[in-house]
N, CA, C and O atoms as a Tripos MOL2 file, in Angstrom:
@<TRIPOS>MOLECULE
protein
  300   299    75     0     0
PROTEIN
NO_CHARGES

@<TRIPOS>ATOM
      1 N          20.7740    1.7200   39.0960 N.3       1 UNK1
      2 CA         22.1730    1.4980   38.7960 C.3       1 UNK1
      3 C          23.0010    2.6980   39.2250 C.2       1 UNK1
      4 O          24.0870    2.3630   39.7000 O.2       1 UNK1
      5 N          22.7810    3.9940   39.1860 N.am      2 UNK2
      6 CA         23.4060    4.9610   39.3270 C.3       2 UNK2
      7 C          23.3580    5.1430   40.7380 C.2       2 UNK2
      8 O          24.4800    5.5520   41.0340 O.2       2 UNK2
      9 N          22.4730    5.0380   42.0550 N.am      3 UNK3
     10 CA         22.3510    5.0590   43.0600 C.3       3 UNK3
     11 C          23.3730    4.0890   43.3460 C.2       3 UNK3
     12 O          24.3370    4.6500   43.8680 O.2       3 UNK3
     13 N          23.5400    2.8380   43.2050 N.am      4 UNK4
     14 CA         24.6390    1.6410   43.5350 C.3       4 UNK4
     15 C          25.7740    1.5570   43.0600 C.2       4 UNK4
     16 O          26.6650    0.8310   43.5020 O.2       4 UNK4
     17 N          25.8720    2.4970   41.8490 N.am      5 UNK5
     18 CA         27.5000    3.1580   41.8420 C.3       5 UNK5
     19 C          27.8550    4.4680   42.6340 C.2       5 UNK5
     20 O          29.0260    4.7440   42.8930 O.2       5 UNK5
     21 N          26.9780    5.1330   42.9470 N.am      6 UNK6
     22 CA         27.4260    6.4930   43.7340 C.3       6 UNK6
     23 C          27.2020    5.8330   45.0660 C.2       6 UNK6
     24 O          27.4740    6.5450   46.0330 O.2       6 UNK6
     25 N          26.8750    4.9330   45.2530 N.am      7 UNK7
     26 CA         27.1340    4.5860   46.8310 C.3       7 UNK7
     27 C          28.7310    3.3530   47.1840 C.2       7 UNK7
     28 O          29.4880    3.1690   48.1370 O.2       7 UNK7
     29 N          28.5800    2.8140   45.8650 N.am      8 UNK8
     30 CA         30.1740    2.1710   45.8910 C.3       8 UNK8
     31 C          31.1490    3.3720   45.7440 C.2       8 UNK8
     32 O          32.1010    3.5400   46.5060 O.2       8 UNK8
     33 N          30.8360    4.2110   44.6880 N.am      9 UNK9
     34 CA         31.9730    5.2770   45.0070 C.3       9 UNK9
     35 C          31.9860    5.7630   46.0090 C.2       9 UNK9
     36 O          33.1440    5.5640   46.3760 O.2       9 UNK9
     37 N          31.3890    6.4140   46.9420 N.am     10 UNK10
     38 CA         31.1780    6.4090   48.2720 C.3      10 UNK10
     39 C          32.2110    5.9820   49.1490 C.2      10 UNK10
     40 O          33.1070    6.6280   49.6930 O.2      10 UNK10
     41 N          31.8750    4.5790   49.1910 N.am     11 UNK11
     42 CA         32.5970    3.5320   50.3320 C.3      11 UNK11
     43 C          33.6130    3.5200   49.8210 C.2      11 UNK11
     44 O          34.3720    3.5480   50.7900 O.2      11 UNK11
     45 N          34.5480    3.4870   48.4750 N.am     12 UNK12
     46 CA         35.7390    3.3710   48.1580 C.3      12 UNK12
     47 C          36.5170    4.7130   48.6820 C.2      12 UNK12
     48 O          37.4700    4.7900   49.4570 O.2      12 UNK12
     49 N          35.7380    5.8270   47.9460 N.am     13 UNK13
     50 CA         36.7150    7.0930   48.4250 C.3      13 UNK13
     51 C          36.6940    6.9310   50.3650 C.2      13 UNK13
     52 O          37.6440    7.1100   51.1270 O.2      13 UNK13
     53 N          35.7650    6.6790   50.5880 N.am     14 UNK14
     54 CA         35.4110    6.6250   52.3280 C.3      14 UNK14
     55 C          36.6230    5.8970   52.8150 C.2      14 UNK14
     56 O          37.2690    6.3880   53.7410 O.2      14 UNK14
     57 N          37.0460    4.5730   52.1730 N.am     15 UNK15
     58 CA         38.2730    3.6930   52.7110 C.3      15 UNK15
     59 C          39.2350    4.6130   52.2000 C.2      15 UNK15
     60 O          38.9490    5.3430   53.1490 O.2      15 UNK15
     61 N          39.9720    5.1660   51.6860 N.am     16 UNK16
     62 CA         41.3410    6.0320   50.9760 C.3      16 UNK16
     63 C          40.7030    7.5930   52.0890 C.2      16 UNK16
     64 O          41.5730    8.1730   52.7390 O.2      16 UNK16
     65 N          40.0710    7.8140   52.1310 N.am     17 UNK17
     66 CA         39.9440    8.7150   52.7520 C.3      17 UNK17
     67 C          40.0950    8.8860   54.2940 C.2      17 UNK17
     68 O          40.8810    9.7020   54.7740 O.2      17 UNK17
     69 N          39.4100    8.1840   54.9430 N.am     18 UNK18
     70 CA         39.6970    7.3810   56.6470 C.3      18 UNK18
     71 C          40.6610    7.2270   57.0920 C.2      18 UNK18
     72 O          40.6400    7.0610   58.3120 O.2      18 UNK18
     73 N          41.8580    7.1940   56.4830 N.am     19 UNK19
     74 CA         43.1330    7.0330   56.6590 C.3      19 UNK19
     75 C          44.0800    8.1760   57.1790 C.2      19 UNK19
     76 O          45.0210    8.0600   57.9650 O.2      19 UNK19
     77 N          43.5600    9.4220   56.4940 N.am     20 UNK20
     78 CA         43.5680   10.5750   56.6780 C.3      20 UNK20
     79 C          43.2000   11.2090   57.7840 C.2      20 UNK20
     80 O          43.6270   12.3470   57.9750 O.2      20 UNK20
     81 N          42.3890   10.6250   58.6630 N.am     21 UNK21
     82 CA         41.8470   10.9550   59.6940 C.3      21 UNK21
     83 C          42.2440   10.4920   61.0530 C.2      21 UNK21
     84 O          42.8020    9.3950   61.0410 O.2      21 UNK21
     85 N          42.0840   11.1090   62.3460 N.am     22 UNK22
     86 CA         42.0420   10.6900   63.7890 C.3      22 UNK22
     87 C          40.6880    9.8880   63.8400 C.2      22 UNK22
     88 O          39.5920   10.3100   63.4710 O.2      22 UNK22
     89 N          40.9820    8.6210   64.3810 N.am     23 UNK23
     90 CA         39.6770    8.0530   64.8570 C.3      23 UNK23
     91 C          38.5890    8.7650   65.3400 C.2      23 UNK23
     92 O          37.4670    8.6320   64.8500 O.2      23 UNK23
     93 N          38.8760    9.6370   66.4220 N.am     24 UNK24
     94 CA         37.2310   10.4930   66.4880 C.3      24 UNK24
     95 C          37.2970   11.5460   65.3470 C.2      24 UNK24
     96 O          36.1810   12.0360   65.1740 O.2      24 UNK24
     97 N          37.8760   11.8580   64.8350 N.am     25 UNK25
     98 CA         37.2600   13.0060   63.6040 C.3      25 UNK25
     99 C          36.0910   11.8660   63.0190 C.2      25 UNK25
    100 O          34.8730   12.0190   63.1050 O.2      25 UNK25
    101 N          36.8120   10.6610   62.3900 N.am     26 UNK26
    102 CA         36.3760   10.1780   61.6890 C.3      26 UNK26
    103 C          34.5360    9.7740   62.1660 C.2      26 UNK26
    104 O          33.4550    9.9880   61.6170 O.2      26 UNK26
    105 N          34.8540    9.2770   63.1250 N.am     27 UNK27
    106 CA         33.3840    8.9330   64.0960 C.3      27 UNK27
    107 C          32.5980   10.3030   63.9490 C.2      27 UNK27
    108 O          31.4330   10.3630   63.5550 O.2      27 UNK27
    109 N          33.4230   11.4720   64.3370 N.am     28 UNK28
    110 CA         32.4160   12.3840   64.2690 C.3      28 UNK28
    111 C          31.4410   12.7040   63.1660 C.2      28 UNK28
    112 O          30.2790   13.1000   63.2500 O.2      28 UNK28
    113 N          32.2960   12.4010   61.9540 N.am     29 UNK29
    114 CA         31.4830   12.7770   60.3480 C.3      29 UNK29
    115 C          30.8440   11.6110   59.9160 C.2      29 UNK29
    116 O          29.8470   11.6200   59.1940 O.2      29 UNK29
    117 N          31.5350   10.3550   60.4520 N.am     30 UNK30
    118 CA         30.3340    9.1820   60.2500 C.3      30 UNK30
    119 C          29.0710    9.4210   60.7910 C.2      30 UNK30
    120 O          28.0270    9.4460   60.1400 O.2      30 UNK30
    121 N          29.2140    9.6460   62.3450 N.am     31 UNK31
    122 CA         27.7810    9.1670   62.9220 C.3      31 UNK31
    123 C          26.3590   10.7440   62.8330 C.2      31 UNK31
    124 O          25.2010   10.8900   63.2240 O.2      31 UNK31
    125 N          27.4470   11.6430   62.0460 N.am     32 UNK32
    126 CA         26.4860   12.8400   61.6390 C.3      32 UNK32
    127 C          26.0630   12.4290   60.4370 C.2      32 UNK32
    128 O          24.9500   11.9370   60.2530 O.2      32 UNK32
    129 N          26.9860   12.6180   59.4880 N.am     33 UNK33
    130 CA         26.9510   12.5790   57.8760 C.3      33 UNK33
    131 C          25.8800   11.2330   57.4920 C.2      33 UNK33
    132 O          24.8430   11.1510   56.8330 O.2      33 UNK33
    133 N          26.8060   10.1400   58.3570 N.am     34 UNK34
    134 CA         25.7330    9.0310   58.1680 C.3      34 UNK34
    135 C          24.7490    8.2820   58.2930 C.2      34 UNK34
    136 O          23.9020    7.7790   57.5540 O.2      34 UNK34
    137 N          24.9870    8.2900   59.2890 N.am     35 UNK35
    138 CA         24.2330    7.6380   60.8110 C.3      35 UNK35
    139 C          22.8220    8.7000   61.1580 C.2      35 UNK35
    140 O          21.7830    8.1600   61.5370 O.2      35 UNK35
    141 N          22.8690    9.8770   61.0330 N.am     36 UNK36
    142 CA         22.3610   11.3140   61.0650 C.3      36 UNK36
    143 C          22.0430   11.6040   62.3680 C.2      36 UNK36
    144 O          20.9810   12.1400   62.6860 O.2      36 UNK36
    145 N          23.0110   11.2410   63.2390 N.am     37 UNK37
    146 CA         22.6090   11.2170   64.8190 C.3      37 UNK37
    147 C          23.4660   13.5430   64.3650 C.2      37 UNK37
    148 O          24.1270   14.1300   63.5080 O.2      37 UNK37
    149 N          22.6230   13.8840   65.9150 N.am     38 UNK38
    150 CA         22.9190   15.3090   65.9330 C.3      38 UNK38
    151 C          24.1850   15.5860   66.5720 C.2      38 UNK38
    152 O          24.9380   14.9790   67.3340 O.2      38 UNK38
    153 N          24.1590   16.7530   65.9780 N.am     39 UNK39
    154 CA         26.0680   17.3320   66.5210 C.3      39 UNK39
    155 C          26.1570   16.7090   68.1980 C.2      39 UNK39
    156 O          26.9900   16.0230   68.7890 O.2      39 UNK39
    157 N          24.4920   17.5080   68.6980 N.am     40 UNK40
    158 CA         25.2900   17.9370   69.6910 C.3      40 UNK40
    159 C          25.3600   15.9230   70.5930 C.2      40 UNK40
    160 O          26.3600   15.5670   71.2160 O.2      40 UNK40
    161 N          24.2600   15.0990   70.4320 N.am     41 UNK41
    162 CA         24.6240   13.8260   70.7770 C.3      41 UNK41
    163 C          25.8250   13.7030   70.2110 C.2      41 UNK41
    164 O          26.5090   13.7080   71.2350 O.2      41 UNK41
    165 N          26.9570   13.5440   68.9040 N.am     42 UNK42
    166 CA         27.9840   13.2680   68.7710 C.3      42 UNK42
    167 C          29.0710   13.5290   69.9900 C.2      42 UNK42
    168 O          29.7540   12.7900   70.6990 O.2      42 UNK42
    169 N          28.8660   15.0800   69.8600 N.am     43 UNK43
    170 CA         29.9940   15.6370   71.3550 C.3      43 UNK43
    171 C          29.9410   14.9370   72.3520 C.2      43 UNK43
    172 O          30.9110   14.7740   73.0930 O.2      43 UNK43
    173 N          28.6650   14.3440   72.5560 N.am     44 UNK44
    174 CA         28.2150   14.1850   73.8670 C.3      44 UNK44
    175 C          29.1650   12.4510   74.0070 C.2      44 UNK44
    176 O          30.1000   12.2140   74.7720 O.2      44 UNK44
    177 N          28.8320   11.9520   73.4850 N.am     45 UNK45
    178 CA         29.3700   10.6390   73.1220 C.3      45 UNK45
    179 C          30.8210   10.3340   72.7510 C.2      45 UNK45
    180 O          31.5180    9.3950   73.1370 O.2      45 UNK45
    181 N          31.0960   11.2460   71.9900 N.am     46 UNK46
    182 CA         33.0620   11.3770   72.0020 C.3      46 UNK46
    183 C          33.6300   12.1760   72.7230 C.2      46 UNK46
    184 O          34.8570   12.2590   72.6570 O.2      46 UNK46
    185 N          32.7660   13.1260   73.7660 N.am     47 UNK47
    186 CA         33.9290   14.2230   74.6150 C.3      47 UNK47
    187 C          34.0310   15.1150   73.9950 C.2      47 UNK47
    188 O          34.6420   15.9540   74.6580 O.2      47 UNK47
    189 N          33.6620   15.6680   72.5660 N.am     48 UNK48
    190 CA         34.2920   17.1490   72.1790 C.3      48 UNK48
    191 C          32.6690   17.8800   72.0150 C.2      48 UNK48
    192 O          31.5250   17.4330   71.9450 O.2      48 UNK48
    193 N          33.2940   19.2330   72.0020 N.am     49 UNK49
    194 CA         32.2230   20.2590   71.6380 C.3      49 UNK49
    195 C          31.6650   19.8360   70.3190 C.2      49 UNK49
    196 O          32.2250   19.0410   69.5630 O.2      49 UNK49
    197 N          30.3140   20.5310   70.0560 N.am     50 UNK50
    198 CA         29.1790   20.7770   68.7240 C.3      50 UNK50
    199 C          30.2590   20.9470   68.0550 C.2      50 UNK50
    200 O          30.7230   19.9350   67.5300 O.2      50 UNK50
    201 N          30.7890   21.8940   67.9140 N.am     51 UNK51
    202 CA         31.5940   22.4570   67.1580 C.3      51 UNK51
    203 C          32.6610   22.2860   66.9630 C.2      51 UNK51
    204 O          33.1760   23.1710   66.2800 O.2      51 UNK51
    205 N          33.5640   21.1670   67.3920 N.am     52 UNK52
    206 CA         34.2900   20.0390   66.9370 C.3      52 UNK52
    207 C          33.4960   19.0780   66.3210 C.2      52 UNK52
    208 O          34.2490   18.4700   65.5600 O.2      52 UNK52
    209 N          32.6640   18.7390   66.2660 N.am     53 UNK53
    210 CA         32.1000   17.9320   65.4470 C.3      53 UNK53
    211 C          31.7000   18.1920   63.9320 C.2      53 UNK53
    212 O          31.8150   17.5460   62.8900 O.2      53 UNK53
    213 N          31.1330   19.5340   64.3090 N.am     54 UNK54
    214 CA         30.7870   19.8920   62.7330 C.3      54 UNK54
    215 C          32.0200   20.3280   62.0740 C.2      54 UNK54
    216 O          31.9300   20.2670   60.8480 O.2      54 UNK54
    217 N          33.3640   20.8310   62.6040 N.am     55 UNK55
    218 CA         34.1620   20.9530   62.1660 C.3      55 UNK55
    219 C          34.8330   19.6390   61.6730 C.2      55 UNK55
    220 O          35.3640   19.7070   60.5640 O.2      55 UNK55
    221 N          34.8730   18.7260   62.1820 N.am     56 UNK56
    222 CA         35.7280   17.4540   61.5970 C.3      56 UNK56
    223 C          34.1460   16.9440   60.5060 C.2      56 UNK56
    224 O          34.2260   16.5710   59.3350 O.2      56 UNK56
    225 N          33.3320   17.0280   61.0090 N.am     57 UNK57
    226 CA         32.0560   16.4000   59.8390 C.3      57 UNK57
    227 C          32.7520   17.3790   58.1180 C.2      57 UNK57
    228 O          33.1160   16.7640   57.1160 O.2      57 UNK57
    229 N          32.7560   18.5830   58.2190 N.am     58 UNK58
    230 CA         33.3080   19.5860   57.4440 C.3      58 UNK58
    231 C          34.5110   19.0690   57.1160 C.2      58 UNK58
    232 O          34.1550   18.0280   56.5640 O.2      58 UNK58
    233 N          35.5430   19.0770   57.0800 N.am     59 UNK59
    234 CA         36.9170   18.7010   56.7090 C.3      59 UNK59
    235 C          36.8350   17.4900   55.8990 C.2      59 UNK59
    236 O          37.2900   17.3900   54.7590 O.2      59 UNK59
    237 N          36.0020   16.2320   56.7960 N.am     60 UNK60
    238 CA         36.0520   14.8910   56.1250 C.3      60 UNK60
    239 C          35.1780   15.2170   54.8710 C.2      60 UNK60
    240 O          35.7910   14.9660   53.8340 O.2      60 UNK60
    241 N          33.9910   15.6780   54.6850 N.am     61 UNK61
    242 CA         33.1840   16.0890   53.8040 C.3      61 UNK61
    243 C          34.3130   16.8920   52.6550 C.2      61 UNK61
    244 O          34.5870   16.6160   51.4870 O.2      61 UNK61
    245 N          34.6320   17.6090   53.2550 N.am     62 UNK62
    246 CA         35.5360   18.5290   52.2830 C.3      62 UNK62
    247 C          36.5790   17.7240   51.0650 C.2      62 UNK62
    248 O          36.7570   18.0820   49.9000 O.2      62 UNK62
    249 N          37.2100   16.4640   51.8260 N.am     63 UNK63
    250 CA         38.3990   15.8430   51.5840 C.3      63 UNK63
    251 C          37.6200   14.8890   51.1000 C.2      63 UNK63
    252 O          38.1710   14.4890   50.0740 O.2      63 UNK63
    253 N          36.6230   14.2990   51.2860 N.am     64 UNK64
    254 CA         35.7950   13.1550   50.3210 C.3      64 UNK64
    255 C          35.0960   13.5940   48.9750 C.2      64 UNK64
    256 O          34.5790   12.8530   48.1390 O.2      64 UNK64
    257 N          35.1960   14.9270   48.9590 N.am     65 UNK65
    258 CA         34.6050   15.6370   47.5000 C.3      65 UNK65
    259 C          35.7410   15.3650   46.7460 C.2      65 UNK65
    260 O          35.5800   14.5770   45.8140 O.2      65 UNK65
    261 N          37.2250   15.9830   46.9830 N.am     66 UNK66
    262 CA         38.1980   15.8540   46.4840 C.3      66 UNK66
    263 C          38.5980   14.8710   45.8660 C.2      66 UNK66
    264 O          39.0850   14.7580   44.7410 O.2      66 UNK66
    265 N          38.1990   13.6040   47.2570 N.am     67 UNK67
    266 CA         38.3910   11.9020   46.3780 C.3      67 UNK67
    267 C          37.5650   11.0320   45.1250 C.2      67 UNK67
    268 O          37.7090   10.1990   44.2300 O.2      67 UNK67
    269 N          36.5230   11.9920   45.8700 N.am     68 UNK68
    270 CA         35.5490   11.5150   44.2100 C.3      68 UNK68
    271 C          35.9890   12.0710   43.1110 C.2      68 UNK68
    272 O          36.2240   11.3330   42.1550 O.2      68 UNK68
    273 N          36.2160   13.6120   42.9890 N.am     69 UNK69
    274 CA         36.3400   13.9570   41.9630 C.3      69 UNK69
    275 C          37.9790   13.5020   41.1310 C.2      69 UNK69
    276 O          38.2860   13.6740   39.9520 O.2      69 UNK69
    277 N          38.6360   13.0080   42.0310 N.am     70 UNK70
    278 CA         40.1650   12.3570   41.7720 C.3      70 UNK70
    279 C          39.3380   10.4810   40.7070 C.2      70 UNK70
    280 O          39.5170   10.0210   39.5790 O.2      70 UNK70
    281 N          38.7580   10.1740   41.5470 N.am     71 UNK71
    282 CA         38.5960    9.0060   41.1510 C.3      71 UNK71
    283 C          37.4060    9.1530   40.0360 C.2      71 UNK71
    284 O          37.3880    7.9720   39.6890 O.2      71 UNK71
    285 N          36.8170    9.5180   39.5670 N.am     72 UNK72
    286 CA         35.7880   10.1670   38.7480 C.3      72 UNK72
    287 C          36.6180   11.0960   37.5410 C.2      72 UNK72
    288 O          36.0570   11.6770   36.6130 O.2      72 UNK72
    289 N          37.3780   11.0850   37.6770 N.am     73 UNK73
    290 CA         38.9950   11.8920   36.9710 C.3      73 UNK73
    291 C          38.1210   13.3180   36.1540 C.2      73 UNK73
    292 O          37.9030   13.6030   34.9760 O.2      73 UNK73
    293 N          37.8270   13.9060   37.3470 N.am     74 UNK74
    294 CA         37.2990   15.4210   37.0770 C.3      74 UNK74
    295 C          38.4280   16.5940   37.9560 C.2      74 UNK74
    296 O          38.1490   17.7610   38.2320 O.2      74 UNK74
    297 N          39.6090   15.9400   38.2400 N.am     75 UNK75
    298 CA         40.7340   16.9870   38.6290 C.3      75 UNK75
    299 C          41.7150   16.7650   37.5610 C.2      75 UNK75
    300 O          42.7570   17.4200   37.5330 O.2      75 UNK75
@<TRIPOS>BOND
     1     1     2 1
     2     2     3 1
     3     3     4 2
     4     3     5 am
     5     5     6 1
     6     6     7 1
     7     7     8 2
     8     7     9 am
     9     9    10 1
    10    10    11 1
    11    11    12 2
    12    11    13 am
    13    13    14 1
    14    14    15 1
    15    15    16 2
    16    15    17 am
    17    17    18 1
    18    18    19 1
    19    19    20 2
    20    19    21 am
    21    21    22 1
    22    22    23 1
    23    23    24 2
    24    23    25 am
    25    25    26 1
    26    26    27 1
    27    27    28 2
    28    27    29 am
    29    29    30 1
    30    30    31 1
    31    31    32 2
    32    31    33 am
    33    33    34 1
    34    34    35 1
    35    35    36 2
    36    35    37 am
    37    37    38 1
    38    38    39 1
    39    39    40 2
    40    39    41 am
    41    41    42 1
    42    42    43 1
    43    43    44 2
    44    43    45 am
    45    45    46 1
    46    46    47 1
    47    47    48 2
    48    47    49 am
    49    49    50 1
    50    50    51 1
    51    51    52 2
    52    51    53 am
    53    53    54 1
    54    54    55 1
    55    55    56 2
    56    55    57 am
    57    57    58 1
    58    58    59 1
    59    59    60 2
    60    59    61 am
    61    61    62 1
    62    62    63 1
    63    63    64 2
    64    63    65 am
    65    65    66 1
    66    66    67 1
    67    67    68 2
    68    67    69 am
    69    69    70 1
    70    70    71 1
    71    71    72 2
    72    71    73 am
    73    73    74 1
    74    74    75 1
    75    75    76 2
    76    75    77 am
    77    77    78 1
    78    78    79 1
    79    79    80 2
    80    79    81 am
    81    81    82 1
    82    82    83 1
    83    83    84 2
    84    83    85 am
    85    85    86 1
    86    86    87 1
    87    87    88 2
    88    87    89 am
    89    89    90 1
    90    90    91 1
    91    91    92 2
    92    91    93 am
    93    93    94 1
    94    94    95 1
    95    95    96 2
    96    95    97 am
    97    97    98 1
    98    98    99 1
    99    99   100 2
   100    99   101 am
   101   101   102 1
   102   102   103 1
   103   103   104 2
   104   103   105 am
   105   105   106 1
   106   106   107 1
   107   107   108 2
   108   107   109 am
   109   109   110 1
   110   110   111 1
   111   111   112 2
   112   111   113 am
   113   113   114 1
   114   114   115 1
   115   115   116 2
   116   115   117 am
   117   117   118 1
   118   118   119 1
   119   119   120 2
   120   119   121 am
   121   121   122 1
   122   122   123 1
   123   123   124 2
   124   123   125 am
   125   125   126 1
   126   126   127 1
   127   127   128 2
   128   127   129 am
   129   129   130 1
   130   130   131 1
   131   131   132 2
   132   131   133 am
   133   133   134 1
   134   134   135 1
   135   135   136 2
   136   135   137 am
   137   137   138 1
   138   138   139 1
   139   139   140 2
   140   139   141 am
   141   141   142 1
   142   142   143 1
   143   143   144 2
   144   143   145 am
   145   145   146 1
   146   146   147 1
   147   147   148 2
   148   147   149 am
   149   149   150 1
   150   150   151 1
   151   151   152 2
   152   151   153 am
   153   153   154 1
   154   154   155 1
   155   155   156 2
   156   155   157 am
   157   157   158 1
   158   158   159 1
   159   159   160 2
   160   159   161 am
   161   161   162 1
   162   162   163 1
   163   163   164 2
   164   163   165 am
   165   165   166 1
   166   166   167 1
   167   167   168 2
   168   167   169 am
   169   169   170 1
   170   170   171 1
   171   171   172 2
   172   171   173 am
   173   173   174 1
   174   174   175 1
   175   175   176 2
   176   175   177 am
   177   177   178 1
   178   178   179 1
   179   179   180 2
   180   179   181 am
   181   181   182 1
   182   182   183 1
   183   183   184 2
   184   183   185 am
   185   185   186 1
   186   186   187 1
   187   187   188 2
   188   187   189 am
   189   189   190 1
   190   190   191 1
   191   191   192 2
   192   191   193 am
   193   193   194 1
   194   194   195 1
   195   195   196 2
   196   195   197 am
   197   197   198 1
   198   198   199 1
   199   199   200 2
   200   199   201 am
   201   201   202 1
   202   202   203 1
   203   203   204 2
   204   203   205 am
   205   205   206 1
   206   206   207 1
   207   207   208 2
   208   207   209 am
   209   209   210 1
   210   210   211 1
   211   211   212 2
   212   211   213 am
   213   213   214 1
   214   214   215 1
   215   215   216 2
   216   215   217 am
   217   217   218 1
   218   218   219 1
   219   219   220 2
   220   219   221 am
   221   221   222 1
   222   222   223 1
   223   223   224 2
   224   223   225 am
   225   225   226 1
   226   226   227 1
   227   227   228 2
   228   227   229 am
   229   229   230 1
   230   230   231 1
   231   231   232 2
   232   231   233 am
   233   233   234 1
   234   234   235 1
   235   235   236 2
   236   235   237 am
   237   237   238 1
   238   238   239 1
   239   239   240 2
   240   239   241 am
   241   241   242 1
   242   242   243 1
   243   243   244 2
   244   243   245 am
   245   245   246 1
   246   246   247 1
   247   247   248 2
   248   247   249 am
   249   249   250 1
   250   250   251 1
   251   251   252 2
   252   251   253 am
   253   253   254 1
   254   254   255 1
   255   255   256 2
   256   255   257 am
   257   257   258 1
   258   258   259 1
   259   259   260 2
   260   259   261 am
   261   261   262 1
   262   262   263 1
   263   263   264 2
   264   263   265 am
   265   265   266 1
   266   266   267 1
   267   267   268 2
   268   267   269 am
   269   269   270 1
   270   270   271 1
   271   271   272 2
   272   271   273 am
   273   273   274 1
   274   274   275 1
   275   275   276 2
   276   275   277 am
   277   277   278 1
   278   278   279 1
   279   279   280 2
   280   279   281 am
   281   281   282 1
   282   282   283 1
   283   283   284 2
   284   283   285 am
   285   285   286 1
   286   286   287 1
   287   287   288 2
   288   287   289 am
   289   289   290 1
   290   290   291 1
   291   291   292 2
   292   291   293 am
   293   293   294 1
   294   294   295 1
   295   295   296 2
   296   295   297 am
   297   297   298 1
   298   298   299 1
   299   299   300 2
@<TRIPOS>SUBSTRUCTURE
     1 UNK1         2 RESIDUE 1 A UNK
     2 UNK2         6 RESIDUE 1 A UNK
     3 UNK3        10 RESIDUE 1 A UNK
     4 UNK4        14 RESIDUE 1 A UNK
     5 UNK5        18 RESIDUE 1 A UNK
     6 UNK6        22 RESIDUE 1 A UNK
     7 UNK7        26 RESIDUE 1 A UNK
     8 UNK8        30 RESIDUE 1 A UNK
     9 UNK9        34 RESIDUE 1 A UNK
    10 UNK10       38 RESIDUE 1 A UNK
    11 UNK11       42 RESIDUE 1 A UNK
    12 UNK12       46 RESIDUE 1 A UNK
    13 UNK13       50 RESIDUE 1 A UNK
    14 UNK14       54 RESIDUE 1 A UNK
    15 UNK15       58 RESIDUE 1 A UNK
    16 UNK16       62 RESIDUE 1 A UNK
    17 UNK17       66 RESIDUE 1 A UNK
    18 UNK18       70 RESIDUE 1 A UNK
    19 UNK19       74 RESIDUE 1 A UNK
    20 UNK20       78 RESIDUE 1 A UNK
    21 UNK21       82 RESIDUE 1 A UNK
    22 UNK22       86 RESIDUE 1 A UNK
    23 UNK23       90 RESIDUE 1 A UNK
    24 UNK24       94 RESIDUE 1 A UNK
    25 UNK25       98 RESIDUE 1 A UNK
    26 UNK26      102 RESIDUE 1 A UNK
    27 UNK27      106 RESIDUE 1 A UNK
    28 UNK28      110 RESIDUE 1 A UNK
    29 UNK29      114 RESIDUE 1 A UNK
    30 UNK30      118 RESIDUE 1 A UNK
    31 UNK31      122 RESIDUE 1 A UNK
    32 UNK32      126 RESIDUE 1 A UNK
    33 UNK33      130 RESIDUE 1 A UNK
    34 UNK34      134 RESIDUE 1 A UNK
    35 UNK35      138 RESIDUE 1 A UNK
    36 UNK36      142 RESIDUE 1 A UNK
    37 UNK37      146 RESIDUE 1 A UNK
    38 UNK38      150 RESIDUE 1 A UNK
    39 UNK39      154 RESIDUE 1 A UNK
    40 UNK40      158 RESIDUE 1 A UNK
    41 UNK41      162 RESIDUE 1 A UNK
    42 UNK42      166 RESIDUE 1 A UNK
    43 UNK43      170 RESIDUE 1 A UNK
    44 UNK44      174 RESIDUE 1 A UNK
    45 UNK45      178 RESIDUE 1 A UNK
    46 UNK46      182 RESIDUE 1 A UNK
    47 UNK47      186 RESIDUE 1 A UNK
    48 UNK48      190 RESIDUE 1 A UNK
    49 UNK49      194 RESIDUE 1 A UNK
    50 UNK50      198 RESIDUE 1 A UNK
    51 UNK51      202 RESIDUE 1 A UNK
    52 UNK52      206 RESIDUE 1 A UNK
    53 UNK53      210 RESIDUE 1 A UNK
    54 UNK54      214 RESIDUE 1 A UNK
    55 UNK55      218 RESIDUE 1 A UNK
    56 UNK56      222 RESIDUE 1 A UNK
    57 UNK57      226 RESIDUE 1 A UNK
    58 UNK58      230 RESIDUE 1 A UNK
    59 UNK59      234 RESIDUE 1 A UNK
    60 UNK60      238 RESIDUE 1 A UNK
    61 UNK61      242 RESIDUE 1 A UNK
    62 UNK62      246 RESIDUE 1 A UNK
    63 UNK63      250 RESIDUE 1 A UNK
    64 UNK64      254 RESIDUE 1 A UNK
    65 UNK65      258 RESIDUE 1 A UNK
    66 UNK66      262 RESIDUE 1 A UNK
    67 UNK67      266 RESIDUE 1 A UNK
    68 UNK68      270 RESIDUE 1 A UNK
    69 UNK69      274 RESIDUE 1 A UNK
    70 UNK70      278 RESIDUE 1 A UNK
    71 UNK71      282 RESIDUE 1 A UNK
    72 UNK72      286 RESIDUE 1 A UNK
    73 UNK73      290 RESIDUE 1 A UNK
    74 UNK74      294 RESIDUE 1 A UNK
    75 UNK75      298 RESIDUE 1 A UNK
């Protein structure tokens, strides 16, 4: 039960959150974060450096902690 609510919370903050984003940021932190394909295949596949990738993987990560803890009403 707790695995299938932390994965619905997940996908909810994920939709409110996505919005926030440029389409490739977003791709970038999906297909790392999720998908677990590597930085450097990400770059390779959207055009930007490793290190645009882990940087937008980072930010979205950053800003999806925020949404949980908003919706989890721990702010």
């Amino acid at each position: 039960w707790d695995a299938d609510y932390e994965r619905q919370l997940f996908h909810f903050a994920a939709n409110i959150v996505k919005q926030d984003f440029t389409e490739a940021t977003w791709r970038a932190f999906w297909m790392t974060a999720v998908d677990g394909a590597s930085g450097r295949d990400v770059a390779e596949q959207l055009g930007l450096t490793v290190a645009a990738v882990y940087l937008a993987k980072g930010r979205v990560m950053t800003r999806l902690k925020e949404q949980v803890k908003l919706l989890v009403g721990e702010e």
